[in-house]
C-alpha positions as a Python dict, from the first residue, in 0.01 Angstrom:
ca = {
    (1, 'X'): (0, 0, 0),
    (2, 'X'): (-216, 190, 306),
    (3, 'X'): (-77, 88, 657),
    (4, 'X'): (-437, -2, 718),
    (5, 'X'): (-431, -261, 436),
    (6, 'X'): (-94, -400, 599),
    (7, 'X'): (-209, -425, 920),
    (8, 'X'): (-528, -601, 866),
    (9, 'X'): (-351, -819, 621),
    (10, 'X'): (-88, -916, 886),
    (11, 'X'): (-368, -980, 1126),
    (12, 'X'): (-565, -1153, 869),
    (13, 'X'): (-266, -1393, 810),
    (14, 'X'): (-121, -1446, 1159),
    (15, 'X'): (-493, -1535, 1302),
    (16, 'X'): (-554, -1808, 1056),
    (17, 'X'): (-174, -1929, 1113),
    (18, 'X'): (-261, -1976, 1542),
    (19, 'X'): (-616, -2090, 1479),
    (20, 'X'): (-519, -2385, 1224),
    (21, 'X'): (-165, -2488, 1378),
    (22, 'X'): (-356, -2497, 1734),
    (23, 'X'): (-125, -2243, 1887),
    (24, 'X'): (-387, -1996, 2045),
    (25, 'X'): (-768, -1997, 2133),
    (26, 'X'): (-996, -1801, 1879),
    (27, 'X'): (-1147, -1651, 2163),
    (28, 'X'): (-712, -1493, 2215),
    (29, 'X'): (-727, -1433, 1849),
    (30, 'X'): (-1030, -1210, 1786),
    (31, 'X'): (-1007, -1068, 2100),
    (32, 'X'): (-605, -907, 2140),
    (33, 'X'): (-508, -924, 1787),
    (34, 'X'): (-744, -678, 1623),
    (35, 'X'): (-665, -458, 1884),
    (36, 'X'): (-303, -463, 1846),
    (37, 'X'): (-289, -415, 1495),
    (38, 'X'): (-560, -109, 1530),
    (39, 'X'): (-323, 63, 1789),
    (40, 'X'): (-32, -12, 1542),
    (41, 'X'): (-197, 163, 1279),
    (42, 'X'): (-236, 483, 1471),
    (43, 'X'): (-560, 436, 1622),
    (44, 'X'): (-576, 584, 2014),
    (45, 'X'): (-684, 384, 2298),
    (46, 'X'): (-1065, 543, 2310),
    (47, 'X'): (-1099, 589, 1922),
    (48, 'X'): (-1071, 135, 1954),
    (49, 'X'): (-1224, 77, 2290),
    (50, 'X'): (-1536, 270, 2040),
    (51, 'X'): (-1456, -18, 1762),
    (52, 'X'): (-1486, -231, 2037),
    (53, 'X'): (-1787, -157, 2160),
    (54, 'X'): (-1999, -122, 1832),
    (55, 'X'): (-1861, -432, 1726),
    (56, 'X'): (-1985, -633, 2045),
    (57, 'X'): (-2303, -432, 1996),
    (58, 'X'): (-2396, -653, 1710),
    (59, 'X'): (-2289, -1018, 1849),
    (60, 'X'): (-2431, -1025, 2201),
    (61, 'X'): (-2774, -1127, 2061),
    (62, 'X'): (-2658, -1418, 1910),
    (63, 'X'): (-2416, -1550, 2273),
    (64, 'X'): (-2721, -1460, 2483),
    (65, 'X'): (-2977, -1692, 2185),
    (66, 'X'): (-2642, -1944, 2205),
    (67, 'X'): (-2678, -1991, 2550),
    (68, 'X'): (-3044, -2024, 2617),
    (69, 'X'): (-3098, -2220, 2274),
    (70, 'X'): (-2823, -2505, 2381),
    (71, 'X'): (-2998, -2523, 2746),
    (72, 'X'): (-3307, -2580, 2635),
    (73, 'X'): (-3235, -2850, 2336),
    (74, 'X'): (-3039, -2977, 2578),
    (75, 'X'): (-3327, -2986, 2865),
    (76, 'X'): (-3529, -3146, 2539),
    (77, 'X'): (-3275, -3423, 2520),
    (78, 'X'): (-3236, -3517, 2810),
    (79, 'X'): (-3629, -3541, 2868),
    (80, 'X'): (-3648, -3788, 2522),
    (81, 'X'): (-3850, -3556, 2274),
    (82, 'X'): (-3561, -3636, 2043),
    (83, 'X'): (-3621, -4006, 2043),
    (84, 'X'): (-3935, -4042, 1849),
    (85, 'X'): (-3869, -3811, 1568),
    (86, 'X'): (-3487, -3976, 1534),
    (87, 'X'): (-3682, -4302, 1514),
    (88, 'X'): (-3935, -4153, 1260),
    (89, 'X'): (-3675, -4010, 1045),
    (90, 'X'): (-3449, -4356, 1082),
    (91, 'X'): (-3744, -4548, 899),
    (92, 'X'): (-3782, -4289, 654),
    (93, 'X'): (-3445, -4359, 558),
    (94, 'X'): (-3364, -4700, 677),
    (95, 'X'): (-3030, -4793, 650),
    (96, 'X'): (-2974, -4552, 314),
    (97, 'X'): (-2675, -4312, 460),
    (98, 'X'): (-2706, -4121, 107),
    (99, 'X'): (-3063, -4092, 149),
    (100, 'X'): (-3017, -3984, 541),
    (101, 'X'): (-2784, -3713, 369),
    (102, 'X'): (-3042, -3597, 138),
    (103, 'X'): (-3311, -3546, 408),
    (104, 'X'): (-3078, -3349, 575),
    (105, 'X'): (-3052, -3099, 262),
    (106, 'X'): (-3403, -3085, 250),
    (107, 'X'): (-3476, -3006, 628),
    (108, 'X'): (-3224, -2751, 604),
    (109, 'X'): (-3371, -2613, 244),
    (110, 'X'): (-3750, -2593, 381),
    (111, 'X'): (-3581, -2480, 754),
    (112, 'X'): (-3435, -2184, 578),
    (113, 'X'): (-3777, -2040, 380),
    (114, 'X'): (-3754, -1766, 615),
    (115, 'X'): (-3398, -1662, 589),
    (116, 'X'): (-3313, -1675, 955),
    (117, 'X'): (-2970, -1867, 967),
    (118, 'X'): (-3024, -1936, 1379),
    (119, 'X'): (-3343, -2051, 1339),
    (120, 'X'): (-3246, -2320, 1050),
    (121, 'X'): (-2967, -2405, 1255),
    (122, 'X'): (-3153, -2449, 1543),
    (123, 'X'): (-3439, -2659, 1357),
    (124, 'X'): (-3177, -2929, 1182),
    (125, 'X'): (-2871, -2983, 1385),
    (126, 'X'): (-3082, -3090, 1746),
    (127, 'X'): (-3298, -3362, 1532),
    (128, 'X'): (-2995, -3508, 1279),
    (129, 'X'): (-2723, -3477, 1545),
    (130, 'X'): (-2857, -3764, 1708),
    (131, 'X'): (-2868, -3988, 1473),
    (132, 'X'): (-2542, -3913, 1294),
    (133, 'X'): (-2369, -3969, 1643),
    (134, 'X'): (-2597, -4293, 1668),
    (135, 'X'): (-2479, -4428, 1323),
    (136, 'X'): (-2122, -4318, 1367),
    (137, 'X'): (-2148, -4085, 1064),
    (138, 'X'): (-1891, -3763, 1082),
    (139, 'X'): (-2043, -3418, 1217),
    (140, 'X'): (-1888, -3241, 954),
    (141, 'X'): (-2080, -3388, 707),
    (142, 'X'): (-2373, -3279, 856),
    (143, 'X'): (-2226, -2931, 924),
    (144, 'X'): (-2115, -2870, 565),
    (145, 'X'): (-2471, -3014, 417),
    (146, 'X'): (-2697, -2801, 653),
    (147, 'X'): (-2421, -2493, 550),
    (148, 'X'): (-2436, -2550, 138),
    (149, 'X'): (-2847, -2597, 176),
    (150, 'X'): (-2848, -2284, 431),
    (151, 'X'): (-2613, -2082, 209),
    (152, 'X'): (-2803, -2092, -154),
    (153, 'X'): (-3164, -2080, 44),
    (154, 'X'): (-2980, -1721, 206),
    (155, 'X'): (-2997, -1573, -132),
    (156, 'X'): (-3421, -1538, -86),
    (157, 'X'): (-3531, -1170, -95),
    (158, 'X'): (-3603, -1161, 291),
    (159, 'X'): (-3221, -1298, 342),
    (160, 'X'): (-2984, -1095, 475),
    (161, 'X'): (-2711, -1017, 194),
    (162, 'X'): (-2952, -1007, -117),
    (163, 'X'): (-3099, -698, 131),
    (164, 'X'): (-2745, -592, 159),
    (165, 'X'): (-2669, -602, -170),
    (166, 'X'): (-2996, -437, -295),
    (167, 'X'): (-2945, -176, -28),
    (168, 'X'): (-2577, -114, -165),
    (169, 'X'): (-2684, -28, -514),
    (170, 'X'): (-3051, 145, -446),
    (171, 'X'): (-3235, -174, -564),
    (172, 'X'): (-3527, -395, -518),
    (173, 'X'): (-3475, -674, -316),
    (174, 'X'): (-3735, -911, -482),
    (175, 'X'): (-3624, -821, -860),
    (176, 'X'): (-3253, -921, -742),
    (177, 'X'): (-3377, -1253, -612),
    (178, 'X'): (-3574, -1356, -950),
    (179, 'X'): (-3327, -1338, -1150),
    (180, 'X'): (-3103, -1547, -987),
    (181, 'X'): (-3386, -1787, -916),
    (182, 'X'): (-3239, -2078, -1188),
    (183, 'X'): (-2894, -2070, -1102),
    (184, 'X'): (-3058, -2116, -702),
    (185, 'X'): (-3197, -2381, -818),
    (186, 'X'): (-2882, -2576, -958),
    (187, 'X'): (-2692, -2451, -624),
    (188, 'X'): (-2955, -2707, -442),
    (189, 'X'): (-2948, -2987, -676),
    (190, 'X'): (-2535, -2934, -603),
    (191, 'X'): (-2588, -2950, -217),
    (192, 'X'): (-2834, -3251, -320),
    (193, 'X'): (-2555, -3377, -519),
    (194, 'X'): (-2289, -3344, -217),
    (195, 'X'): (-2510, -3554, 6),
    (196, 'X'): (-2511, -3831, -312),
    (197, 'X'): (-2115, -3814, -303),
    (198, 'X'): (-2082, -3806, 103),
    (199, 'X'): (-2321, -4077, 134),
    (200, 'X'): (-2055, -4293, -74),
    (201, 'X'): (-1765, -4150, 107),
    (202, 'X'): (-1923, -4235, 442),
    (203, 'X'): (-2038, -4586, 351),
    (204, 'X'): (-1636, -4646, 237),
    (205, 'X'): (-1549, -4517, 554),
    (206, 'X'): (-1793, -4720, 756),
    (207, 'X'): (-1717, -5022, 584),
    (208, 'X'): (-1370, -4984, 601),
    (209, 'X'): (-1402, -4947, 996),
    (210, 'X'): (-1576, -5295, 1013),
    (211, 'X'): (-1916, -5165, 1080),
    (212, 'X'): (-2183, -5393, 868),
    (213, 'X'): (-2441, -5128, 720),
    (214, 'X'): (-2675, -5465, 680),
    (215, 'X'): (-2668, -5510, 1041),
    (216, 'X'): (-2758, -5120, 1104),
    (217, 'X'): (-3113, -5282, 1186),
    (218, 'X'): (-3057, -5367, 1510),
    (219, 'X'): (-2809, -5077, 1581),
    (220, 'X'): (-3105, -4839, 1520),
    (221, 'X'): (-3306, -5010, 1803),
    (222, 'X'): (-3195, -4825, 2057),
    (223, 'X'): (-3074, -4464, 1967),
    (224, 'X'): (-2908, -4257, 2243),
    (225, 'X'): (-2967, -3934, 2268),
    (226, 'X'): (-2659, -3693, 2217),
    (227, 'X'): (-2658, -3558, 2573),
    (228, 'X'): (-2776, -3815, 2835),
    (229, 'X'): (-2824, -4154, 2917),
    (230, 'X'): (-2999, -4109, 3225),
    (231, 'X'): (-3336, -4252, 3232),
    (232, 'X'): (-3451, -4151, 3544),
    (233, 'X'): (-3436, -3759, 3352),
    (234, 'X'): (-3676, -3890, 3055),
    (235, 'X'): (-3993, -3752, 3110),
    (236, 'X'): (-4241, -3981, 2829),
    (237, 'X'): (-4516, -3800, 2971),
    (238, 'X'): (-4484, -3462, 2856),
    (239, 'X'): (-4361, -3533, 2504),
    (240, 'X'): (-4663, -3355, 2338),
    (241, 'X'): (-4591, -3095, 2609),
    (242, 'X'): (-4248, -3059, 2488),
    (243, 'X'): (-4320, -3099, 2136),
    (244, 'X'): (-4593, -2821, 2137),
    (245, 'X'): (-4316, -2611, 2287),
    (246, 'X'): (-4066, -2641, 2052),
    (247, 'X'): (-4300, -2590, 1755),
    (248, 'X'): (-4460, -2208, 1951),
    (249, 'X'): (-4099, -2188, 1951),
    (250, 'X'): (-3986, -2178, 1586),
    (251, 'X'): (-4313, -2084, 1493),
    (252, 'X'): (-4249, -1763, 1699),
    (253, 'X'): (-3883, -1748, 1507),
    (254, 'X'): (-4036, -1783, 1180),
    (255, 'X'): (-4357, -1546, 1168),
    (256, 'X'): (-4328, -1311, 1438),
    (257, 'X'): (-4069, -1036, 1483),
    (258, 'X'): (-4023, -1157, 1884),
    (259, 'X'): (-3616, -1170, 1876),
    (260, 'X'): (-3505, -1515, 1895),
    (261, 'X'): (-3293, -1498, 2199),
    (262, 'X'): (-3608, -1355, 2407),
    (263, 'X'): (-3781, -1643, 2260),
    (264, 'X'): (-3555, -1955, 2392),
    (265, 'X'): (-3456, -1709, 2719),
    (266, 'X'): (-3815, -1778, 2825),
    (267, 'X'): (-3895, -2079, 2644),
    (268, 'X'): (-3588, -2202, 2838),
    (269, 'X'): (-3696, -2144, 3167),
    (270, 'X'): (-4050, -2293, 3052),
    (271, 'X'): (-3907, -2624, 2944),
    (272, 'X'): (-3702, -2612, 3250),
    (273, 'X'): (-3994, -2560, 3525),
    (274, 'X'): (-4211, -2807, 3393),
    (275, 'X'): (-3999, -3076, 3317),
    (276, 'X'): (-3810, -3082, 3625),
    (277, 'X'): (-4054, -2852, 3869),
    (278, 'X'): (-3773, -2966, 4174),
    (279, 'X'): (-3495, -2647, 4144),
    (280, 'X'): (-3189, -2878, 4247),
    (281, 'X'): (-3260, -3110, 3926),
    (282, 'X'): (-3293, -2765, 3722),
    (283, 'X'): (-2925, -2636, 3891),
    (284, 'X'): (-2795, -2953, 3783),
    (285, 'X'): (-2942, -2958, 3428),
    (286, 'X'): (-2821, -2604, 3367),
    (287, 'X'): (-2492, -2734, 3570),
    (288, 'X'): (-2474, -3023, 3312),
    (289, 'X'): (-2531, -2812, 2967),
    (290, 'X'): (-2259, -2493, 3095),
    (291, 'X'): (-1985, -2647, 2930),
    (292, 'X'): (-2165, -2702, 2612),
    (293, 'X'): (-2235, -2294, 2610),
    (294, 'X'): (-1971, -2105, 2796),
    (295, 'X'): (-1641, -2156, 2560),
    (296, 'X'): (-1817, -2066, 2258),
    (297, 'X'): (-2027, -1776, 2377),
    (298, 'X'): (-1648, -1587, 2509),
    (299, 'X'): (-1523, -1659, 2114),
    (300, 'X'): (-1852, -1490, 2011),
    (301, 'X'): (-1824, -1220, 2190),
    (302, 'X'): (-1460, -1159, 2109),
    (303, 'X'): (-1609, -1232, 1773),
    (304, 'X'): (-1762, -853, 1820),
    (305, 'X'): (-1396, -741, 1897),
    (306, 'X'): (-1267, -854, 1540),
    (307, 'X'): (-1584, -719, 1322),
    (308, 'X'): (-1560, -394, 1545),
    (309, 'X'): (-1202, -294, 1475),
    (310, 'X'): (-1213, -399, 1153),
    (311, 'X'): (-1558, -288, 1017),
    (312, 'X'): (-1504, 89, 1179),
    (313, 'X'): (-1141, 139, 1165),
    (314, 'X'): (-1185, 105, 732),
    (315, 'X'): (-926, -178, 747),
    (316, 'X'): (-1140, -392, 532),
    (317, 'X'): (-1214, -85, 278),
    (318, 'X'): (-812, -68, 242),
    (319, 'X'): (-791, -398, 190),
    (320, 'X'): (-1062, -443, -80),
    (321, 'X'): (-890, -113, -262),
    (322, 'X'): (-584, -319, -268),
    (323, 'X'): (-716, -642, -421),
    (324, 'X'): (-883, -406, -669),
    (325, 'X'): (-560, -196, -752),
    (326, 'X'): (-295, -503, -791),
    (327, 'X'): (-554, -625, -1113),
    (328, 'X'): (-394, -525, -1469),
    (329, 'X'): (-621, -283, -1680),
    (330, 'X'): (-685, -581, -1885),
    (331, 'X'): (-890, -759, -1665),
    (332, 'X'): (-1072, -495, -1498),
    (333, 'X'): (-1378, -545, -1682),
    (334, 'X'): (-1402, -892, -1527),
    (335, 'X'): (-1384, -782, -1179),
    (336, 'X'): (-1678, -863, -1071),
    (337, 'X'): (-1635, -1222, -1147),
    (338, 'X'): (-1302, -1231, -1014),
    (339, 'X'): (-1431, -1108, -671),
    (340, 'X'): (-1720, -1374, -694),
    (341, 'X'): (-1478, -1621, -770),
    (342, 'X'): (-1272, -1497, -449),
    (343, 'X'): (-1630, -1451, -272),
    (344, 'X'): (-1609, -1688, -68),
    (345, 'X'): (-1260, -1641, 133),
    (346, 'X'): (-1340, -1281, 93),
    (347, 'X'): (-1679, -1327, 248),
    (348, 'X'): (-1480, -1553, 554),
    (349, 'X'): (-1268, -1302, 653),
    (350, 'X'): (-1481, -1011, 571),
    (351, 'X'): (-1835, -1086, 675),
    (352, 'X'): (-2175, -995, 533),
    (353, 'X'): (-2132, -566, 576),
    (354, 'X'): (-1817, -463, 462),
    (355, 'X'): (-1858, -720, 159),
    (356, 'X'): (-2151, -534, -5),
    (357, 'X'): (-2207, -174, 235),
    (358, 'X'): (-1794, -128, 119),
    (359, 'X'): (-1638, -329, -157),
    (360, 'X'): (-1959, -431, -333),
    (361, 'X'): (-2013, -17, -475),
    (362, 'X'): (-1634, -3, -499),
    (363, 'X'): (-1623, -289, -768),
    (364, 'X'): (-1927, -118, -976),
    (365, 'X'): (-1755, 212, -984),
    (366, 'X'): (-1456, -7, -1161),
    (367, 'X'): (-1639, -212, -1388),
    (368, 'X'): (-1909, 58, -1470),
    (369, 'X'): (-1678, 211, -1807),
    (370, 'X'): (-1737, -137, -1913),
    (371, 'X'): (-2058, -142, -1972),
    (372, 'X'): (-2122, -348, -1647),
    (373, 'X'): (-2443, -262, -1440),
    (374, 'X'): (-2485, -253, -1063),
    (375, 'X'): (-2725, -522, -1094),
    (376, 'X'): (-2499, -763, -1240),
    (377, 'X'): (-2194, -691, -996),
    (378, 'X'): (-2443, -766, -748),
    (379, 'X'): (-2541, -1110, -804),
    (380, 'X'): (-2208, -1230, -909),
    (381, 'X'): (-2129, -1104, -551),
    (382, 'X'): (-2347, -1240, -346),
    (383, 'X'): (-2335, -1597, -543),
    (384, 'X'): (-1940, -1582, -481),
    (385, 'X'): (-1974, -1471, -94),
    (386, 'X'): (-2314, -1623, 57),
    (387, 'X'): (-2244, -1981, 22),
    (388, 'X'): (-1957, -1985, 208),
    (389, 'X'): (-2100, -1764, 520),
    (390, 'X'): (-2134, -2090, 774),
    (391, 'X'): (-1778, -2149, 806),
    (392, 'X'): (-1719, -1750, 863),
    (393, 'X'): (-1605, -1616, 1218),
    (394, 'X'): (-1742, -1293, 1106),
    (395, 'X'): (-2057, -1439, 1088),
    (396, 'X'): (-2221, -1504, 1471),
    (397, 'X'): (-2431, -1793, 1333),
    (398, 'X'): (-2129, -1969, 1291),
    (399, 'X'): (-2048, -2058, 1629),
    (400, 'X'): (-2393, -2082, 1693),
    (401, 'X'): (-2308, -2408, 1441),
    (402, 'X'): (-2047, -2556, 1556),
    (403, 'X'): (-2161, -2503, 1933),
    (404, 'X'): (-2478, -2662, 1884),
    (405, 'X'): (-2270, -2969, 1708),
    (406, 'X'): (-1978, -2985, 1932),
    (407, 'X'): (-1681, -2923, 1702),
    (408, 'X'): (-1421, -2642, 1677),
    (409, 'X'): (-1450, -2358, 1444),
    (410, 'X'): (-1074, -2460, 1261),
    (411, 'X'): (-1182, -2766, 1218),
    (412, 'X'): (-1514, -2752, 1027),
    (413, 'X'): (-1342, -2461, 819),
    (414, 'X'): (-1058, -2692, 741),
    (415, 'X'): (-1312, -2962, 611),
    (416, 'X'): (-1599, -2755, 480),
    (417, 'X'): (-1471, -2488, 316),
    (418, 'X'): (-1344, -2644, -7),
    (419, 'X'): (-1680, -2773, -87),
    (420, 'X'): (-1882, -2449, 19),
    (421, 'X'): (-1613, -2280, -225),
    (422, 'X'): (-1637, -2541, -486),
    (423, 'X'): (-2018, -2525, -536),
    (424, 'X'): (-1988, -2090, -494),
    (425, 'X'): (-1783, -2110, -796),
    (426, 'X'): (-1987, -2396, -1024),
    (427, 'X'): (-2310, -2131, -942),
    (428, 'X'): (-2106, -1849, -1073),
    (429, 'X'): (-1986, -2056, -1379),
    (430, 'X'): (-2372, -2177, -1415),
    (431, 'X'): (-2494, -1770, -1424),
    (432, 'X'): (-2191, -1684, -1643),
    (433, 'X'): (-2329, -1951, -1894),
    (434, 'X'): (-2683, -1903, -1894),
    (435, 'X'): (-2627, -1465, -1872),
    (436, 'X'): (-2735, -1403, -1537),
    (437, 'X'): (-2438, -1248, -1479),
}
């Protein structure tokens, strides 16, 4: 086995073992680890301070939209323009949890009709958070619903890895997508299907916790909002304002080409000046949300340390060869489904780019005495991997996530990541059986 394949294995394997068993920050993890096992394998000092830098290169986008995007739905909350569409919603779906769970699929589906992963995060979690803290209903159900609905919508044309993955084998994007259109289609009717089942689970749960679901009436009467409780900060009179702002806002994430931290760094300090025009009420506001932002921007950029080292140094590219080279001859010609079965943890510790710039041509040139096209390696790839992407570190969007909803990154990976697997693997089985792969 390559010493590069070791080492990133051993890092692989002793990061997930601090994360999960609570024995080191991630922020510790990505950041020294990566680095360690680089200079172990040879690497000199400036040869990784240049992995370093490339790889925090591609994250400090995301911490800079992290920080100004959690200020400003903050700001948002605290003013009230949370509390009329929580209420409008809650009527909607009354005291149904399971249909509460559905409309959170479906804001998440139409959220994600432009492929941007922040900007569906950043339309769902601010409205449903609310009222899942309201109704006492777990956050990582609403993380893993937003993730399943976020991860089949990804595989649209203008998506990230189905341009990847196109890209990777000299392809058209658009041709890719349509064939895999059916099997997209049962991987939402499964994420529909999840809310059915968690709806269930969470009604059992609330039950068994005393709360009376034919009481929830009067519980809905007066929803909090998730940041403050402070009246004297509502501000009733500039809720169209406010509105009107938020909708430019993802408006201008959707159809213009404006990056989106530049659009929440200013529509930030908008919401900011007019809603509290006095600048000791805005020092306190920003005072008040710094908590929510700085912990989880420092993992993200450490983040950049771990996809750095890893993505430039070839580690990954040793470690795919080695997956690849342990497989008897006899099942070579059914590598490609074998890696989209293992898409998903692959995809988790990999990320997007290695996946399908590295491994993805790598499995074709395997399969390809078998008869097997680059089109069909492809999309048995990216239906294994792209579910699976919200609970990835190597993904920036991720913490985006889980900052925006308050919970730690082991945490929703230890409860979401069976079910984003599960329903990776019942899309592959659905393509093996109806031949699109």
């Amino acid at each position: 086995m390559d010493m590069l394949a070791i080492v990133g294995y051993v890092v692989i394997l002793v990061m997930m073992l601090m994360i999960l068993k609570n024995k080191a920050l991630p922020l510790f993890c990505f950041a020294v680890l990566p680095v360690v096992g680089a200079l172990c394998a040879g690497f000199s000092v400036k040869e990784v301070l240049e992995f370093v830098n490339k790889g925090v290169g591609t994250t400090w986008k995301t911490a800079v939209l992290f920080i100004f995007s959690v200020v400003y739905f903050g700001v948002m909350n605290d003013a009230g323009m949370f509390d009329r569409m929580v209420n409008a919603l809650l009527k909607v779906a009354g005291r149904n949890v399971t249909l509460l769970f559905i409309v959170t699929v479906l804001i998440a589906t139409v959220g994600h009709i432009d492929g941007a992963t922040a900007s569906t995060y950043l339309i769902s979690f601010p409205v449903m958070l609310p009222i899942f803290k309201r109704l006492n209903l777990s956050p990582y159900v609403l993380l893993l619903l937003v993730a399943s609905a976020t991860g089949v919508m990804n595989l649209v044309p203008w998506g990230g890895p189905t341009i990847r993955a196109a890209t990777a084998i000299k392809g058209d994007a658009n041709l890719l997508w349509h064939s895999m259109i059916p099997m997209q289609i049962f991987g939402l009717l499964s994420s529909v299907a999840l809310a059915v089942y968690f709806g269930h689970v969470e009604k059992n749960r609330l039950a068994a916790e005393g709360i009376d679901l034919g009481n929830m009436d009067s519980a809905l009467s007066d929803i909090e909002s998730n940041a403050a409780t402070d009246e004297s900060l509502k501000r009733p009179g500039l809720y169209w304002f406010n509105l009107a702002l938020t909708a430019l806002l993802i408006a201008a994430l959707i159809w213009t080409k404006i990056p989106a931290f530049v659009v929440f760094m200013f529509g930030c300090v908008i919401a900011l000046t007019v809603n509290y025009p006095d600048t000791k009420t805005q020092m306190q506001r920003l005072t008040a949300h710094a908590p929510n932002c700085i912990g989880l921007t420092m993992t993200l950029l450490c983040a950049g340390v771990f996809l750095g080292v890893f993505a430039n140094s070839g580690m990954i590219k040793e470690m795919a060869l080695v997956l690849i080279n342990v497989l008897p001859d006899s099942l070579r010609q059914y590598l490609h489904i074998i890696i989209g079965v293992l898409g998903a943890p692959m995809g988790m510790v990999m990320g997007p780019d290695p996946y399908y710039y590295a491994v993805l041509p790598l499995i074709g040139e395997t399969v390809a005495p078998f008869g097997i096209t680059l089109e069909q390696v492809a999309r048995s790839m990216l239906i294994g991997e792209n579910v699976a992407l919200a609970v990835s570190p190597c993904v920036a969007t991720t913490f985006l996530a889980i900052g925006l909803v308050g919970v730690e990154l082991k945490d929703h990976i230890r409860f979401s990541f069976k079910w984003l697997w599960l329903i990776s693997v019942a899309m592959l089985v659905f393509a093996v059986i109806t031949d699109i792969v």
